[in-house]
C-alpha positions in Angstrom: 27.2 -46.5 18.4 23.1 -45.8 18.3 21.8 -44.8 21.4 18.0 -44.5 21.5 15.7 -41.9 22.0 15.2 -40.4 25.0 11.4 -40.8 26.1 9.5 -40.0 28.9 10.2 -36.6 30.6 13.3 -35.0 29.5 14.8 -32.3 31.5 16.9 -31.0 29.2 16.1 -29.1 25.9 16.5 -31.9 23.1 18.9 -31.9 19.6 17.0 -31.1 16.3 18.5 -34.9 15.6 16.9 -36.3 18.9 13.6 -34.5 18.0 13.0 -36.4 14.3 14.3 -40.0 15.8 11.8 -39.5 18.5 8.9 -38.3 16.0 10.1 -41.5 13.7 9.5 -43.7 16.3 5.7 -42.6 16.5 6.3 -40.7 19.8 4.2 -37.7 20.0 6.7 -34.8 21.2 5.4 -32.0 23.6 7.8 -29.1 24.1 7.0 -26.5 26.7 8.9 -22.7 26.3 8.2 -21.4 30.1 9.5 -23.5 33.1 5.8 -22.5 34.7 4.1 -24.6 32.1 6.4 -27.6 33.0 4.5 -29.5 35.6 1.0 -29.0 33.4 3.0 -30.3 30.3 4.7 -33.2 32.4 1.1 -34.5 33.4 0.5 -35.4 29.7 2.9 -38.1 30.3 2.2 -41.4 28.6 3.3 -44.1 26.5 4.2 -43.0 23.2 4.4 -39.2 24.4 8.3 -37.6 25.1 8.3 -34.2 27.0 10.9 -31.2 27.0 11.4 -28.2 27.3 12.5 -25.5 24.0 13.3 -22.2 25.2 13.1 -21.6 21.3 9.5 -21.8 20.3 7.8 -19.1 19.6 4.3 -20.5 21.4 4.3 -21.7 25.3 3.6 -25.3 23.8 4.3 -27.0 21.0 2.8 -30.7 19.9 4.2 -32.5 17.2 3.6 -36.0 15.6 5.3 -37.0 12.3 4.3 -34.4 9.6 1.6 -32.9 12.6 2.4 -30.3 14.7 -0.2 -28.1 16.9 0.8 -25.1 19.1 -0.6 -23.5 21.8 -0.5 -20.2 23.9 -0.4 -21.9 27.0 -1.3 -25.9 28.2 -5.0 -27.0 26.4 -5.1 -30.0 28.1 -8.6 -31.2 25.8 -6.6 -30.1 22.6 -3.5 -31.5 23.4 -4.8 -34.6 24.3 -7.1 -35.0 21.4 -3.6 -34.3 19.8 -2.0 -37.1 21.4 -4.6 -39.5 21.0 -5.0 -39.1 17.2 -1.2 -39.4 16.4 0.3 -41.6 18.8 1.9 -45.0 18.1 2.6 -43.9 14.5 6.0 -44.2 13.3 7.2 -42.2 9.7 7.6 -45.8 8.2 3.9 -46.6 9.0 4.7 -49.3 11.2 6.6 -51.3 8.4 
């Protein structure tokens, strides 16, 4: 059975799988490596945007849309929102 996406804040440190449906979907996906940077990442919450942590990445935080991707040293709230506005809404398929 298909279970969707999860969205929103996600406490938990997502699948490789869960990480391309959600970037298919047109969700923007902010990962965070250090539990300090969690509550500054969290605050980028919005529609379209999914939030975890990655204890894996080699930056503090890492943005990615489909086929976009920006990383950062530690939370650039103007960058990562520029980020987020640019690329947001836009599924793989182009909408169709």
């Amino acid at each position: 059975m298909f279970a969707p996406p999860p969205r929103g804040v996600v406490a938990r440190q997502l699948l490789p799988a869960e990480q391309v449906t959600i970037l298919e979907a047109g969700d923007v996906l902010i990962q965070y490596r250090d539990a300090a940077d969690a509550d500054a990442a969290q605050a980028l919450r919005q529609t379209w945007v999914t939030i975890a942590p990655n204890a894996t990445l080699k930056k503090r935080i890492v943005a990615t849309a489909w086929t976009y991707k920006l990383e950062c040293g530690g939370i650039d709230q103007p960058s990562l929102q520029r980020f987020v506005a640019s690329h947001k809404g836009q599924p793989a398929n182009g909408g169709n």
